[in-house]
N, C-alpha and C positions, 0 to 999 in steps of 0.2 A: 538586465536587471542588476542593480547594486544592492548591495551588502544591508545598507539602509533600510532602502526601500523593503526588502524582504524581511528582515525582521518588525519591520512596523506593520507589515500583511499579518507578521504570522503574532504578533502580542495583542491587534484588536481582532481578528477572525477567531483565534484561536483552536482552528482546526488545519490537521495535516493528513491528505491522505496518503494511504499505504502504499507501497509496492508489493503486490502479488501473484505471484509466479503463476502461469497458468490461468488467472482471474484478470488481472487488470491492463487488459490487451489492447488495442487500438478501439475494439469495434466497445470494449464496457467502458473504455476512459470518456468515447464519446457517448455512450448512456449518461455518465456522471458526469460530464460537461454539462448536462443539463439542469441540473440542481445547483446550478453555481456554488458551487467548492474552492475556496480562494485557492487553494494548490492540485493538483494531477501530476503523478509519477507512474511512468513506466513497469511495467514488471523488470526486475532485474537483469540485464544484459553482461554478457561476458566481453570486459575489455579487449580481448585479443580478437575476437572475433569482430567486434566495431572495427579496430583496424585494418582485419583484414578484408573489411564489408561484404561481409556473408550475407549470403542476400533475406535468408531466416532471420536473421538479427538486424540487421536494415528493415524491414519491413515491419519488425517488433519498433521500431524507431519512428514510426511516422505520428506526425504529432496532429493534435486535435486544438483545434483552434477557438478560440472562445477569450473569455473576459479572464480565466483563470491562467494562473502563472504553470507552465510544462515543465516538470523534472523528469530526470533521466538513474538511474539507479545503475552502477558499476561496479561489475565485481572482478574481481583480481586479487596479484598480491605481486604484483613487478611495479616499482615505482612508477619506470618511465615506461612502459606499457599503459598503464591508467591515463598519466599524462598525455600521453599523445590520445588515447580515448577521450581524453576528457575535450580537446583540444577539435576534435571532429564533430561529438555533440555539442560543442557551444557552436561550430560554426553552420549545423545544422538549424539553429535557432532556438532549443531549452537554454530556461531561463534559472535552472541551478540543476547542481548536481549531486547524486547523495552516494554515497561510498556503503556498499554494504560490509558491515564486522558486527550481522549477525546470524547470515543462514546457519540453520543445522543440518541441510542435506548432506549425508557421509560422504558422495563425489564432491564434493563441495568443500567440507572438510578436507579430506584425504589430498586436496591440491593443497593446503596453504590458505584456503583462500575463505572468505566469509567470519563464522565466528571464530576460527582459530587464527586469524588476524589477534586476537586478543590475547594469545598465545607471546607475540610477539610484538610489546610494545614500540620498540623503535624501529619495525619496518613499519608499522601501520601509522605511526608520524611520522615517516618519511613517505609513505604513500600521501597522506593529506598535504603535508607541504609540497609534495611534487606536484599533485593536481591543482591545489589552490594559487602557486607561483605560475600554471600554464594556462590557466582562464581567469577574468576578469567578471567572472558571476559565482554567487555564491555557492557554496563546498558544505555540506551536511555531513552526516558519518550515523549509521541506522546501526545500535550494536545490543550487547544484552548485558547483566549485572558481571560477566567472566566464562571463559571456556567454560566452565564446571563448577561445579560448588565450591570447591578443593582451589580453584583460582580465583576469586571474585577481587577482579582490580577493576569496576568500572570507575572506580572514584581517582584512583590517581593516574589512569591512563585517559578518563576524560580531562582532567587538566592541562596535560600532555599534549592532548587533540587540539584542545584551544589555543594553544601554544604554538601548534603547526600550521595554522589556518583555519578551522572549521569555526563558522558559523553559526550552528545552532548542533546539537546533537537530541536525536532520538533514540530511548532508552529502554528499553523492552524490557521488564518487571521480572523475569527468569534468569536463571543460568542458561548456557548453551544446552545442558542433557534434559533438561524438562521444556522440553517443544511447548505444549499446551497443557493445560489443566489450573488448577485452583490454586492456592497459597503464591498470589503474587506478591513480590515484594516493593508495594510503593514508598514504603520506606527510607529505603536505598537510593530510590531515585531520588526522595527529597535530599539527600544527602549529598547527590550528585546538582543538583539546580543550584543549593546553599554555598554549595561552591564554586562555583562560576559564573562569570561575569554575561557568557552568552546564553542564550536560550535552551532550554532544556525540552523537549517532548516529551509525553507520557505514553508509553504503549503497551498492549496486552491487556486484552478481557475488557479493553472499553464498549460501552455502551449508550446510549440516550440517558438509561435509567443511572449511572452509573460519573459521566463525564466531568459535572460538575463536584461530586463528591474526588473523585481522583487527579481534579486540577488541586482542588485546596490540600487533601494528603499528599502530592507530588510537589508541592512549590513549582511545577507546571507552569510553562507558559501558554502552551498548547495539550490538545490531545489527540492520537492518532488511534482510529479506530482499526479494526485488523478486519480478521475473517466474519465478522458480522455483517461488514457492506457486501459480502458474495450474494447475488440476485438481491441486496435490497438498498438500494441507491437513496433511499427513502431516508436514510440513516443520517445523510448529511442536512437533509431538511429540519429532520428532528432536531437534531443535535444543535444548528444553528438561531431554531425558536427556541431550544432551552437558556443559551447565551445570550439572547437578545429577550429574554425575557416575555414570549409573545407565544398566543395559544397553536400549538402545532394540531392539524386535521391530517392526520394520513389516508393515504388513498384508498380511491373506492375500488373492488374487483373489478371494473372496468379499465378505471384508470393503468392497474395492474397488470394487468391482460394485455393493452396497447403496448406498454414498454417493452412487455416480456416478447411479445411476437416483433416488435421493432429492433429489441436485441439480437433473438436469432435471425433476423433480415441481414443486420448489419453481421453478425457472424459470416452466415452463406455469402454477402457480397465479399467479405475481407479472404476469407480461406475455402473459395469455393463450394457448393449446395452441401455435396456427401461431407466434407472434414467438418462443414461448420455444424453441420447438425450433432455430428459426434461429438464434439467440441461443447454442444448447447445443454447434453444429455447429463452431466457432472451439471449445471446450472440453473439450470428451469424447473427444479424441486426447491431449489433455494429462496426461490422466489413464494414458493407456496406454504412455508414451512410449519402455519398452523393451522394448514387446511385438516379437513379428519379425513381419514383413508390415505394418511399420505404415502404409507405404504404400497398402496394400488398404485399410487400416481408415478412413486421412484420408479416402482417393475415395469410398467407398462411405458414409461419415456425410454425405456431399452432399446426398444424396437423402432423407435420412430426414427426416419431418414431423407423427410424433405421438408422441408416447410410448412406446404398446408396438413403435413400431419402433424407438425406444430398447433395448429388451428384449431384443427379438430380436435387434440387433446386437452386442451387448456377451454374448448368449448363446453367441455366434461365437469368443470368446476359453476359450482353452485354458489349462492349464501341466500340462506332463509333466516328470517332471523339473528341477523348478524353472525349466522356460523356460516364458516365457510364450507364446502361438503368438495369430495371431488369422486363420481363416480361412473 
């Protein structure tokens, strides 16, 4: 995939999905294969370990095949470590690559590596230049407004970035110390789009309700929805009938129900019956999140550890009256 071509995917789709640690695995990339999503990215892989093809991290690698373009998310902070990573998932077959400079995970931090990349503007441009000059597909960069409040350089280190090679950058509405929560600053990001020539993303706190309002306050060219696609793949539906201007129907509890026990199948096939259930238990409330009693339904998914008691607990869910019940 060239350089082109993917920026012309991502200014008429105008959506990018996340990378999510822990969420967006083999078996949920291929749930969301199905919503046709013009892009799919990996949960974030650690470059040393691609090289040294760990077989956990390999496996985090296998890609889902479909009409949508495969990224791969990289984290590190050694040039030529990334490089040679970069250099084994293109010949894997992803079709871009996205450099993370924005985790806040403290191990994560504590190496160098993620948002305190932003820490240190010219290793994190010579991280992009080294990857972008050892593949021939395009280089993203996923970062946030500065280490901290007390740092906020995304504006003259995204120039930087551009400068090194990247492609498009995604700009997460926070500093590094505020994870989640309210008072995003799209602002900032507009500020980041206004000056530059390549493509800007908007990330944090998007929504359906939300997307079209924070493309025009971002100068956006896209938007990357985060932790709201966890259990609801449904999101990229919405979100691409609000773009295309056409009446979105979301799904009926049936339709629900089918994906939801389809996802923990493909869990249990991908990481074996017992891990993938464990695995499903963080998941399968996500999916229900306005049913009433959802407190019953978190507690009692505790317990469950094969499938068909997958089955049978998602059997437990009702709707009368267009409420959903789960008892």
């Amino acid at each position: 995939m060239n350089k082109t071509d993917f920026v012309t995917i991502l200014s008429k789709k105008q959506l990018f999905l996340p990378p999510l640690s822990g969420f967006t695995d083999y078996p949920y990339r291929t749930i969301l294969s199905r919503f046709s999503p013009p892009f799919i990215i990996t949960e974030m892989v650690n470059a040393k370990a691609v090289i040294m093809k760990n077989r956990k991290t390999m496996e985090m690698l296998k890609i889902v095949k479909g009409e949508h373009k495969n990224g791969v998310q990289l984290l590190g902070n050694d040039p030529f470590e990334m490089a040679q990573a970069a250099e084994k998932v293109h010949s894997m077959g992803f079709d871009y690559i996205d450099i993370n400079m924005g985790c806040t995970v403290k191990k994560v931090i504590s190496k160098g590596q993620g948002v305190a990349l932003m820490k240190n503007e010219q290793l994190a441009c010579d991280i992009v230049e080294s990857v972008s000059n050892s593949v021939d597909i395009p280089v993203t960069v996923k970062m946030r407004l500065g280490y901290c409040d007390q740092t906020r350089n995304v504006i003259s280190l995204s120039k930087k970035l551009e400068g090194s090679g990247a492609v498009a950058l995604t700009i997460h509405g926070r500093t590094g110390e505020k994870k989640f929560g309210p008072n995003l600053e799209y602002a900032t990001i507009s500020q980041v789009a206004r000056s530059l020539s390549i493509p800007v993303v908007a990330n944090g706190g998007i929504t359906p309700m939300n997307a079209l309002t924070v493309l025009k306050k971002t100068d956006a060219i896209a938007v990357m929805p985060g932790r709201s696609i966890i259990g609801n793949p449904w999101v990229i539906t919405e979100i691409r009938c609000l773009f295309e201007q056409i009446p979105y129907l979301g799904p009926t509890l049936e339709q629900k129900k089918k994906v939801v026990l389809d996802h923990g199948s493909l869990l249990c096939d991908f990481y074996g019956e017992r891990s993938g259930i464990v695995h499903f238990r963080k998941i399968l409330p996500r999916y229900f999140e306005t049913c009433q009693n959802l407190r019953g339904l978190k507690h009692d998914v505790t317990s469950i550890n094969i499938l068909s008691e997958v089955e049978t607990l998602i059997d437990r869910i009702h709707e009368t009256a267009g409420i959903i019940f789960y008892h």
